[in-house]
C-alpha positions as CSV (number, residue, x, y, z in Angstrom):
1,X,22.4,7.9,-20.4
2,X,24.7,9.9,-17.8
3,X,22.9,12.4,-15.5
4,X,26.0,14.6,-16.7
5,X,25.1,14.9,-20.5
6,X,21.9,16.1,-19.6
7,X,23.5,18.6,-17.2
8,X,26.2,20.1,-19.5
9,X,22.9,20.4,-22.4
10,X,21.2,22.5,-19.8
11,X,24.0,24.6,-18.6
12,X,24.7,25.2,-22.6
13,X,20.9,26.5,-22.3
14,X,21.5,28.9,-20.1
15,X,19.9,26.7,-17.2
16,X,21.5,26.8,-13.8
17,X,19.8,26.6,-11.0
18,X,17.4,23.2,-10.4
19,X,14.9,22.2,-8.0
20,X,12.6,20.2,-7.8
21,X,11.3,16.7,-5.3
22,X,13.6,13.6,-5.8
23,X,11.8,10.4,-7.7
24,X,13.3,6.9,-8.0
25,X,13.8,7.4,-11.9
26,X,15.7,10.3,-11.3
27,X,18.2,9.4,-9.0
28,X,20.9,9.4,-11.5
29,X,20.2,12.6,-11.7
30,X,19.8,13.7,-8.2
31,X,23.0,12.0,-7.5
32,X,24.5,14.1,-9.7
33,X,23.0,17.5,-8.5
34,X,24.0,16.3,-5.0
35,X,27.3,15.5,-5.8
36,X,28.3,19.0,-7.4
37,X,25.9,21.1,-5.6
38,X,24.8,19.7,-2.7
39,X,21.4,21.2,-1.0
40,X,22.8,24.4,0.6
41,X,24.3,26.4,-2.1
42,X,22.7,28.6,-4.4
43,X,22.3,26.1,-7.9
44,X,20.0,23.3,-6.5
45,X,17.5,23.2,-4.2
46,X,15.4,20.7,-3.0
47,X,11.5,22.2,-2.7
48,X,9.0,20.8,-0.2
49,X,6.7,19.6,-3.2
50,X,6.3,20.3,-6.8
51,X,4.0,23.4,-6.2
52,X,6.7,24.8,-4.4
53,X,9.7,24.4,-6.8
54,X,7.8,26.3,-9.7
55,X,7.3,29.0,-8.0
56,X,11.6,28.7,-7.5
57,X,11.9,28.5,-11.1
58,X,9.6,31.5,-11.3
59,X,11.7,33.0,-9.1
60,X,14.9,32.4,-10.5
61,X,13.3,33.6,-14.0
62,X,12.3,37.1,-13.0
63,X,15.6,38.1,-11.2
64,X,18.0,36.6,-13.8
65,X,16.3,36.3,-17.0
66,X,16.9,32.3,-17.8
67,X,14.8,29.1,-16.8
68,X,16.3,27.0,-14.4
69,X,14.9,23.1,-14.3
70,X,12.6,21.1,-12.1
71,X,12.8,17.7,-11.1
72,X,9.7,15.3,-9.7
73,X,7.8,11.8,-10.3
74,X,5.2,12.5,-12.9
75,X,2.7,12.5,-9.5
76,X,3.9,15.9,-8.5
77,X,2.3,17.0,-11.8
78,X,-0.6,17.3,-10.1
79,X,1.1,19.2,-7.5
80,X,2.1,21.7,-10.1
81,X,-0.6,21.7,-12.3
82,X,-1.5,25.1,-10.6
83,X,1.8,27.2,-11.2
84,X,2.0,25.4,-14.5
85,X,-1.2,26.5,-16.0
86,X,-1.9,29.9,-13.8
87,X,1.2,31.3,-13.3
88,X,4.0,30.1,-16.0
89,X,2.2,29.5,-18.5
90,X,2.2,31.8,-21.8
91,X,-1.2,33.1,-21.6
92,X,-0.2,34.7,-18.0
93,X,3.5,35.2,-17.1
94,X,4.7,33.5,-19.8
95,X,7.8,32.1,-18.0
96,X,10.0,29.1,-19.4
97,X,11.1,26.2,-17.7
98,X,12.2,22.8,-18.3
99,X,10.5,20.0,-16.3
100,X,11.9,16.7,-15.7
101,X,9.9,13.8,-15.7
102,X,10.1,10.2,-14.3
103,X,7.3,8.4,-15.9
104,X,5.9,5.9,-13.3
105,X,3.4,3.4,-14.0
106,X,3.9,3.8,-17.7
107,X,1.2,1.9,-19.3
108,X,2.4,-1.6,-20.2
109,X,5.3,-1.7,-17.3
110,X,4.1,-2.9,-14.0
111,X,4.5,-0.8,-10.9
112,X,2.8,0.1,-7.7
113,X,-0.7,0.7,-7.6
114,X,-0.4,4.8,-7.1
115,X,1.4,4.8,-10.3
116,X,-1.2,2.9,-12.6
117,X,-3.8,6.5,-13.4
118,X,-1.0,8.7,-13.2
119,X,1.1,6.7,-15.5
120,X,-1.9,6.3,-18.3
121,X,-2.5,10.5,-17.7
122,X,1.2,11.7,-18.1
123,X,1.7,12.8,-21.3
124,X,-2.3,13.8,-21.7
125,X,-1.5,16.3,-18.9
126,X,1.5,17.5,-20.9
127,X,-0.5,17.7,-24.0
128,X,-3.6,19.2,-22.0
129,X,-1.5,22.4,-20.9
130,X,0.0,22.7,-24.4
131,X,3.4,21.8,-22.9
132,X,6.0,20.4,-25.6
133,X,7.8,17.0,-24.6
134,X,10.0,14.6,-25.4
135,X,10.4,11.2,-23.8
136,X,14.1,9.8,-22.8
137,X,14.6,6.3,-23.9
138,X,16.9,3.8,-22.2
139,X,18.1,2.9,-25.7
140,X,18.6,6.1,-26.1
141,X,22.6,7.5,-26.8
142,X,23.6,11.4,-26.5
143,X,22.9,11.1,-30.1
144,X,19.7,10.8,-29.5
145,X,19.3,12.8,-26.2
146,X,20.5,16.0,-28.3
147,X,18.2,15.9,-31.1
148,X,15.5,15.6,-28.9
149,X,17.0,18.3,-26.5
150,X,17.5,20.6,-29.4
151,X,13.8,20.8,-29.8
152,X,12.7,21.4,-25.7
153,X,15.5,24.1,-26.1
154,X,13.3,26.0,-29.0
155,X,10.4,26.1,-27.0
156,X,12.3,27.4,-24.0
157,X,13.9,29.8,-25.9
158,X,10.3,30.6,-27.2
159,X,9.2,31.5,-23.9
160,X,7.6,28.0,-23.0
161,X,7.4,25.7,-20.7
162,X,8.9,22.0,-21.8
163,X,9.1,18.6,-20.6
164,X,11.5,16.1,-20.7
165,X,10.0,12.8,-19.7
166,X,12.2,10.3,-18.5
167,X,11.5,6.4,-18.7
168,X,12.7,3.8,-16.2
169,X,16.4,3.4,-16.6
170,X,17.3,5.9,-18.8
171,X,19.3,8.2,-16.4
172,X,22.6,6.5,-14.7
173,X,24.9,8.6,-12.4
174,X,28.9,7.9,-11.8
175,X,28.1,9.5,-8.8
176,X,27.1,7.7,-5.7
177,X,26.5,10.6,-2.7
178,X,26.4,9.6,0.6
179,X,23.0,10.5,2.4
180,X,23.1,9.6,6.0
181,X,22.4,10.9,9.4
182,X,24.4,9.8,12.4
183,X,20.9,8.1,14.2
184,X,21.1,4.2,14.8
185,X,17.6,3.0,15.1
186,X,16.1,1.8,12.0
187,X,12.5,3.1,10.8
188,X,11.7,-0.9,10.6
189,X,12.4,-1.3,14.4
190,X,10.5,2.2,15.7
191,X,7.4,1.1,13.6
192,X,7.6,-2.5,14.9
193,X,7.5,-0.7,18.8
194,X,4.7,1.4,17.6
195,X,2.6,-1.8,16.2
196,X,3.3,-3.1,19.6
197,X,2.1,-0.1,21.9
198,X,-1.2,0.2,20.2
199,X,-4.0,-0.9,22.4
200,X,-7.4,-2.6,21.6
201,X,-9.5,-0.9,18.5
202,X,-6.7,1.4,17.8
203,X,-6.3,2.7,14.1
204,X,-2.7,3.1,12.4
205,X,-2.4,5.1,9.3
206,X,0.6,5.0,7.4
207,X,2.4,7.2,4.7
208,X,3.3,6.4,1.2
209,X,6.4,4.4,0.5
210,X,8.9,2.3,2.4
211,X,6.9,2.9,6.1
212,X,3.4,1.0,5.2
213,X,5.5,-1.9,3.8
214,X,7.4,-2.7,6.7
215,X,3.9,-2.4,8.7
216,X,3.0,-5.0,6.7
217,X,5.9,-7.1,6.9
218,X,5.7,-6.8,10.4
219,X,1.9,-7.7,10.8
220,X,2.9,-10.8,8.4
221,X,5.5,-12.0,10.3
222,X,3.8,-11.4,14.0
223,X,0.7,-13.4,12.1
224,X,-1.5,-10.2,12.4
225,X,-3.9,-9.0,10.4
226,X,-4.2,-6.3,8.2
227,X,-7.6,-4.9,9.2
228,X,-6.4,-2.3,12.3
229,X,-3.7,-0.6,9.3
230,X,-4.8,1.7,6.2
231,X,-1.7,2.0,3.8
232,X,-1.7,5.2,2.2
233,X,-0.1,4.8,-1.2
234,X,0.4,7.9,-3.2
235,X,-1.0,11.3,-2.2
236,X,2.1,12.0,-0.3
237,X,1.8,14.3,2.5
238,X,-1.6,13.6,3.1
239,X,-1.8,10.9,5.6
240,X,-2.0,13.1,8.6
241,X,-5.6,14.7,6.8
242,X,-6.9,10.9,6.7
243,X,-6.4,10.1,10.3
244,X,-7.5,13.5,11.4
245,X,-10.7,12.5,10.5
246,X,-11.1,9.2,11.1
247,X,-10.1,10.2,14.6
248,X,-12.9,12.7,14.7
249,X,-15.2,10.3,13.1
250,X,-14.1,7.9,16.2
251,X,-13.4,9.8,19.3
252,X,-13.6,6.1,21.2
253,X,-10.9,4.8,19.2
254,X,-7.4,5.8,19.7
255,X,-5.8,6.8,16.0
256,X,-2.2,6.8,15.1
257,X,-0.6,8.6,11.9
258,X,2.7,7.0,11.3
259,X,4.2,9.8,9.1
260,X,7.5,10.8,7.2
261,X,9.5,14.1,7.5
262,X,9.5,14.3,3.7
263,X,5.8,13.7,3.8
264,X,4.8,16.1,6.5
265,X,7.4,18.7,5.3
266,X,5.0,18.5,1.6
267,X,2.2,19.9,3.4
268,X,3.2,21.5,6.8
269,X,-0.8,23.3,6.7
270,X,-1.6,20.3,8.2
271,X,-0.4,21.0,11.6
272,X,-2.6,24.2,12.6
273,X,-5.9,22.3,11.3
274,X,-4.9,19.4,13.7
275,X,-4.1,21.9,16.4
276,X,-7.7,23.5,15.8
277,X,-9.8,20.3,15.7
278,X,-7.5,19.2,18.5
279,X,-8.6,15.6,18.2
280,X,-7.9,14.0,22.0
281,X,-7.5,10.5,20.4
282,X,-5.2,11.4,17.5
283,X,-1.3,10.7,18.0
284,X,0.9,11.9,15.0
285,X,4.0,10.1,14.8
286,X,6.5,11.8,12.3
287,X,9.8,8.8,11.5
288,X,12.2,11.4,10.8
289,X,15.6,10.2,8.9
290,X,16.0,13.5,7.3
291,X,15.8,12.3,4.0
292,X,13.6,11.2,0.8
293,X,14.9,7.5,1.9
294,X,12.2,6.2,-0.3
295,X,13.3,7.2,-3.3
296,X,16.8,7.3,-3.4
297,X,17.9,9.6,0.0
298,X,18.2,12.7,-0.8
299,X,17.9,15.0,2.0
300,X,14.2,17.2,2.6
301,X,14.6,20.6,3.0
302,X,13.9,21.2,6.6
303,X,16.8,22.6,7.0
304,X,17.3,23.3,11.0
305,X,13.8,23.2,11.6
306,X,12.0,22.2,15.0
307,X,9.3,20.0,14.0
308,X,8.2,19.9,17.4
309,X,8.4,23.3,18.2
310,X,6.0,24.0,15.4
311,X,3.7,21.3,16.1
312,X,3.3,22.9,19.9
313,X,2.8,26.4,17.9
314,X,0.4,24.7,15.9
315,X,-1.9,24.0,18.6
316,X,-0.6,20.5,19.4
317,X,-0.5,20.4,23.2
318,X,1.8,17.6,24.1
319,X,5.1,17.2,21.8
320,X,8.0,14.8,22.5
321,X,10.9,14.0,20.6
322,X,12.6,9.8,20.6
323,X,15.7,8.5,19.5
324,X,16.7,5.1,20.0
325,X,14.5,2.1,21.2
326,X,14.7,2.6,24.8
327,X,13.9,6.1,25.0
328,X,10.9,5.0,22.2
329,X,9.7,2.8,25.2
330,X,9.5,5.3,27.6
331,X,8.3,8.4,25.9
332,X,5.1,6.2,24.7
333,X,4.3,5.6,28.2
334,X,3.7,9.4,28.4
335,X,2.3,9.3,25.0
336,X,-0.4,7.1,25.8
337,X,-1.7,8.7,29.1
338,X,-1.7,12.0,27.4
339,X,-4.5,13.9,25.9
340,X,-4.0,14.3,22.2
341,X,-3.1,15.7,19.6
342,X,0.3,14.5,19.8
343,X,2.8,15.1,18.2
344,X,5.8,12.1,18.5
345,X,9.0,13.3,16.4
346,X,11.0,9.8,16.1
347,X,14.6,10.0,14.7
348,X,16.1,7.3,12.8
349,X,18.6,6.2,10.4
350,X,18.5,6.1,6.7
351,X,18.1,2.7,4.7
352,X,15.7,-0.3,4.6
353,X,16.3,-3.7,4.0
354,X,17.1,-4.8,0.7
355,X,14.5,-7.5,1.1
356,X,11.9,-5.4,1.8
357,X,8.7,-6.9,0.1
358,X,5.6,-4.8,-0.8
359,X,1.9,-5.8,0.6
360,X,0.4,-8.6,-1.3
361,X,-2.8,-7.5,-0.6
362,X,-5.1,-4.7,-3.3
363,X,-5.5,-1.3,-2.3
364,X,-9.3,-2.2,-2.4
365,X,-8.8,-5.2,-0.1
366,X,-7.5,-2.7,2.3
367,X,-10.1,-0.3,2.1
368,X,-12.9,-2.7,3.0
369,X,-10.6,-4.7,5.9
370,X,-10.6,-1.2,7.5
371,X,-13.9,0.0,7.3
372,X,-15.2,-3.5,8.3
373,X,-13.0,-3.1,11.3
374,X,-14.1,0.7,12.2
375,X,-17.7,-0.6,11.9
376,X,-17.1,-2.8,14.6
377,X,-18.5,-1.2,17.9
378,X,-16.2,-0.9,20.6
C-alpha cells in the first residue's frame, strides 16, 4: 500500500506531526515524510531513539490537544517500553498516540539474528501494555487498510495508545528522496584502513548494521580470521558500552569501537562515562555519513552538532576529526601514539555495495572466537 494513504488517514485523524527512528520496513514511509517534510520543519522529526520520540508525541499532545505518530523497528519497543507504560499510558497521563510498527523477524520469515526474540515478542508486548493493534498486510488494499484504521482511530479517540504493525512489504513510497552528503570516502574503505592499523592483540568492536558486515567481508577477503572482531548485532547504540569494558578488563590490549553517528547519537550518555573511566587503551572510532544509511538513509538528528567537541567535554582527552583516505593515514599515526580515550570522528559518504553479504558465521560462533582470543595472554 502507498505510504500516502496511510498519511491522508492520519491527517483525517487529526494527526500531524510524526517522529519517530527510521526502520527498513518503513522506508516507504520515511520516504514519504522526507519528501513533504523534510527533517527541519515543524511536522516530522527524526528522534535520537524511540524513548525520545514519545516523549515528542507527549509533547506535541499537551500543547495542541491531538496525537501525532511515531515510527521505529519493532526493536525500539523496548526503547519505549518506559514512556509507553509510565508516562502515556491511561493509568497515568493517559495520552494517545499512534505507533508504527515494522515487524522484523516475524516468526516464520527468516531474518537477521537480532530480529529472531523480538520478532516472536512483538505483538505479546502490544498485548502486555493493553495497547490495541492491527497488523498491515502486503495483500492488503486501502480497503482493507481503512477498516482496520477505523478501529486504531477509536481507541485514539478514546484516549489510547494504538499500534499499527507493519509486515515486510506492505508500505511502498512514489517517492524516492535523495539522502547524501558531499564526502567521497566510503565507510567500506575507512573500515578496511582501520583493520589494517590495528596492531598485535588488538580488539575491534563493531556496531549493528551495514559496518560489522563489511568487517567481515574484509577479513574474508584478506583471509583473516574472525576471532580479533565482536559484531554487535542489535542493541544499537550500545557498542561503545561493550568495548569500554572489555578495554578496562584488558588494559594490555589496545581496543577499538568502530561506531555509527546514528548509533552514538541513540545514546550520547555514553561519552561522559568513557571520559570518567578514561580507559588509556580504548579508541572510539565514530564512521559518520550523517545518516541512518542502514536502513534506508535518512538523516540522524545531529543537527550541527560537534561530535568532537563533545567528546573533548566529555572527558575524552585527545579528539581528531578524518576525511578522506590520506588524511585517515595520517591522523592514525597520532591516534596510535596517543593516550586514550580517543575519540576518531571519520566522515564518509552514504551507500554500500549492493553486494554486500552478511557474516556466515552464528552470533554464538563469535562470542566464543572472541573470548578464546582475549584469553590468550599477551
Amino acid at each position: 500500500m502507498d505510504a500516502a494513504i496511510l498519511l491522508k488517514a492520519c491527517e483525517q485523524a487529526g494527526i500531524d506531526f510524526y517522529t519517530g527512528v527510521p526502520d527498513s520496513f518503513l522506508k516507504g514511509l520515511c520516504d514519504e515524510l522526507y519528501a513533504r517534510y523534510g527533517t527541519q520543519g515543524s511536522r516530522h522529526t527524526v528522534a535520537h531513539n524511540e524513548g525520545g520520540a514519545i516523549g515528542l508525541c507527549a509533547g506535541h499532545y499537551l500543547a495542541t490537544g491531538r496525537p501525532a505518530l511515531c515510527y521505529m523497528q519493532n526493536s525500539g519497543l523496548g526503547n519505549a517500553v518506559n514512556p509507553l507504560a509510565s508516562l502515556m499510558d491511561r493509568q497515568v497521563y493517559g495520552m494517545p498516540c499512534l505507533l508504527v510498527i515494522g515487524w522484523r523477524g516475524e516468526p516464520g520469515t527468516k531474518d537477521e539474528p537480532q530480529h529472531v526474540t523480538q520478532g516472536q515478542i512483538t505483538l505479546g508486548q502490544l498485548e502486555l501494555m493493553e495497547i490495541p493493534y492491527e497488523i498491515l498486510n502486503p495483500e492488503d488494499g486501502e480497503e482493507a487498510f481503512q477498516t482496520k484504521f477505523a478501529r486504531l482511530r477509536e481507541a485514539l479517540a478514546a484516549g489510547r495508545i494504538a499500534a499499527l504493525v507493519i509486515r515486510k512489504g506492505a508500505l511502498k513510497s512514489v517517492q524516492r528522496p535523495a539522502y547524501g552528503n558531499d564526502y567521497a570516502m566510503t565507510r567500506e574503505a575507512a573500515v578496511a584502513i582501520l583493520l589494517s592499523a590495528g596492531g598485535e592483540g588488538d580488539i575491534y568492536v563493531c556496531t549493528t548494521g551495514k559496518l560489522s558486515r563489511e568487517v567481515f567481508e574484509i577479513r574474508e577477503a584478506r583471509g583473516e580470521g574472525h576471532e580479533r572482531d565482536f559484531l554487535t548485532v542489535g542493541s544499537m547504540g550500545h557498542a561503545s558500552m561493550i568495548a569500554l569494558q572489555i578495554a578496562r578488563e584488558k588494559p594490555e590490549r589496545r581496543v577499538w569501537c568502530l561506531d555509527g553517528d546514528g548509533a552514538a547519537m541513540m545514546h550520547l550518555g555514553a561519552l561522559p562515562l568513557i571520559g570518567e573511566k578514561a580507559p588509556g587503551n580504548l579508541i572510539h572510532v565514530v564512521i559518520n555519513n550523517g545518516a541512518h544509511e542502514t536502513v534506508g538513509g535518512m538523516p540522524v538528528c545531529s543537527g550541527g552538532l560537534n561530535l568532537t567537541g563533545l567528546a573533548k567535554a566529555a572527558g575524552y582527552p585527545r579528539v581528531f576529526t578524518a576525511e578522506g583516505p590520506e588524511s585517515l593515514r595520517e591522523i592514525l599515526t597520532a591516534v596510535k601514539e596517543a593516550q586514550g580515550p580517543i575519540l576518531l570522528e571519520i566522515r564518509c559518504a552514504n551507500g554500500a555495495r549492493a553486494d554486500l553479504g552478511r557474516p556466515t558465521t552464528t552470533p554464538i560462533q563469535n562470542r566464543d572466537a572472541l573470548m578464546a582470543y582475549l584469553a590468550e595472554r599477551r
